[in-house]
N, C-alpha and C positions, 0 to 999 in steps of 0.2 A: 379249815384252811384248804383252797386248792392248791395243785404245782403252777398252776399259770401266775399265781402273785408271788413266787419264788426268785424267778426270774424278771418279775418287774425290779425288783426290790436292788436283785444285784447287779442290774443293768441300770440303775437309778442316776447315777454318776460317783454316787459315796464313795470313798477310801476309806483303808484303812481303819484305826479305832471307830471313827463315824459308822462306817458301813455294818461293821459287829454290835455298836450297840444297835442300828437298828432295825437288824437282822432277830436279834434277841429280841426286840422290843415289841416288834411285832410274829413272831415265831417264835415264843418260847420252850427253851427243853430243847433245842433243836430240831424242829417240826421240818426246817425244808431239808433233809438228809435225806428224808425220802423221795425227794425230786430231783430229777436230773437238769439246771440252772442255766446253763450254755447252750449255746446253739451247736456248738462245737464239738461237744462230748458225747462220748462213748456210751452214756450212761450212769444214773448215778452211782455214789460209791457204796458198794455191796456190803454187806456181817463178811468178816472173814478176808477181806483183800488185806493183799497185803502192800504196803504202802514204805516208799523209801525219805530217809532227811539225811541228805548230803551235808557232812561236816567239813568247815575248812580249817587247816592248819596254815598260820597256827589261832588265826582271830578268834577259834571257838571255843579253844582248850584253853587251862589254866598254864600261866608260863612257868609256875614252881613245880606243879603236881604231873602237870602233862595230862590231866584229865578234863572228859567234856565239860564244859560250866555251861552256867545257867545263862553266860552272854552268848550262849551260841541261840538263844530263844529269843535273843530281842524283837527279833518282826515278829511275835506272838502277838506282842503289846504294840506296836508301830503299828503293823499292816496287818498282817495273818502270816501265818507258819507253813511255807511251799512245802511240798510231795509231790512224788513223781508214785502215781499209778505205776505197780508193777505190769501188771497185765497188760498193760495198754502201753507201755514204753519202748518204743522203737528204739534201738541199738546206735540210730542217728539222731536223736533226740535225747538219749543219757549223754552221748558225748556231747551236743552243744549246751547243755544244761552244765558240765564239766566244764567247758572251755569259759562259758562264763560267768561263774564262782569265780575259777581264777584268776581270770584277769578282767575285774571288776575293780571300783575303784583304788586309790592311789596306793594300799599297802601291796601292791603286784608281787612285788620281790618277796618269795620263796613261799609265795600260798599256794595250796596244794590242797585236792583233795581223795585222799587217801582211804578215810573210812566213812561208811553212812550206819546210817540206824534203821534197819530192813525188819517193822513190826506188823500186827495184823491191826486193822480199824478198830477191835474189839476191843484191845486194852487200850488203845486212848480214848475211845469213848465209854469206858465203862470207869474212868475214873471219874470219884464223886469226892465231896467232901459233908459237911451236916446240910448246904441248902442243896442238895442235889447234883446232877451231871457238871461238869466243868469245863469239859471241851469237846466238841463238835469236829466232823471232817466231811468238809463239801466238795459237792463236784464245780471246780470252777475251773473249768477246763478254757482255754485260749486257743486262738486258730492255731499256732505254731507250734504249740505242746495242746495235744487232746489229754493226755493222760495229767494235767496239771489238776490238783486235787490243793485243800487249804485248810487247815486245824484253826476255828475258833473257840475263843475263851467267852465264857460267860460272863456278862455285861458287868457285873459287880466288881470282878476281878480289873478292870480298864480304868477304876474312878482314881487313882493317884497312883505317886509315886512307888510307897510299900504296897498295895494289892498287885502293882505289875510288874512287883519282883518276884511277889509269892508265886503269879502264875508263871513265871520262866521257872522257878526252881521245882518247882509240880511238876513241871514239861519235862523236866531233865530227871527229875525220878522215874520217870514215865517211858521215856527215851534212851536215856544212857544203857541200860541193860542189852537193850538187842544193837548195841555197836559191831560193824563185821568191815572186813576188807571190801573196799568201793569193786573191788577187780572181781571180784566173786560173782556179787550183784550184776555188776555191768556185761558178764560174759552168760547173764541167763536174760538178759534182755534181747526181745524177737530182732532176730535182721533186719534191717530194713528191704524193701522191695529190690532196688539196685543190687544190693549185697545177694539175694538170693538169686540173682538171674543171672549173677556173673559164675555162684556156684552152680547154679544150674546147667550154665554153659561151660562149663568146667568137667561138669560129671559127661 
């Protein structure tokens, strides 16, 4: 495999479940991780980053338990699973990434989001099951977010209805443990440029 048919493949026009089976289909085991995919990015995504999934309240928790469920994974199965590159997340790019979660379509009134899941690449790609790796994390970075990054599921897991519940409820075994306050996260994301020149101009 070279990196140069990584980027044909994702620049293909594919969405969504299409674009992951035939991401797998022809890249199996997740071969293109090792390539950086965009024109856009930073680079691909390294062993060890560490990587953020913005939870919203309340569409992603359970309404009895108050805890994350497994519908907070649906674009696992639909599209792919967004991340927000720690490293590379500019302090003006967490908040419009925030502003629209929340006021994204029509349930607006009173989502909110409050907590994310701030883990390393290494435990989501090191989960397996008996045929091998499960899910993948690509650099799929966009011009308006560089640090946009995407969790795919291996191709087996997309064929119906029951395998693409199993792999939202993986994901959430996988994810729910490093749940932490979004305010935490968001206050160790770099400033952006403006922001630092005003403290600069400040000092």
């Amino acid at each position: 495999m070279s990196c140069a048919e990584c980027p044909e493949v994702f620049s293909s026009g594919l969405e969504g479940v299409a674009l992951q089976i035939e991401v797998d289909t022809r890249f199996p085991n997740f071969e293109c991780e090792g390539c950086s995919i965009s024109g856009y990015s930073p680079g691909k995504v390294e062993p060890g980053e560490n990587v953020i999934f913005l939870t919203i309240h309340p569409i992603h928790y359970d309404d009895k338990t108050g805890v994350l469920s497994p519908v907070a994974f649906e674009q696992l199965t639909k599209n792919d699973l967004s991340l927000l590159r720690q490293v590379h997340a500019t302090r003006d790019q967490f908040d419009d990434v925030l502003s629209a979660l929340v006021n994204r379509g029509s349930e607006k009134v009173g989502r909110s989001v409050d907590q994310c899941c701030l883990l390393s690449v290494d435990a989501i790609r090191a989960t397996e099951d008996t045929a091998g790796r499960v899910f993948g994390v690509y650099d799929t970075a966009i011009e308006k977010l560089p640090a946009h990054a995407s969790v795919f599921v291996r191709k087996d897991y997309l064929s119906d209805k029951g395998t693409r519940l199993e792999a939202r409820r993986l994901a959430l075994t996988v994810f729910e443990p490093h749940l932490v306050p979004v305010a935490t996260v968001r206050s160790s994301a770099e400033p952006s440029d403006e922001a630092e020149s005003e403290e600069s101009g400040a000092a």
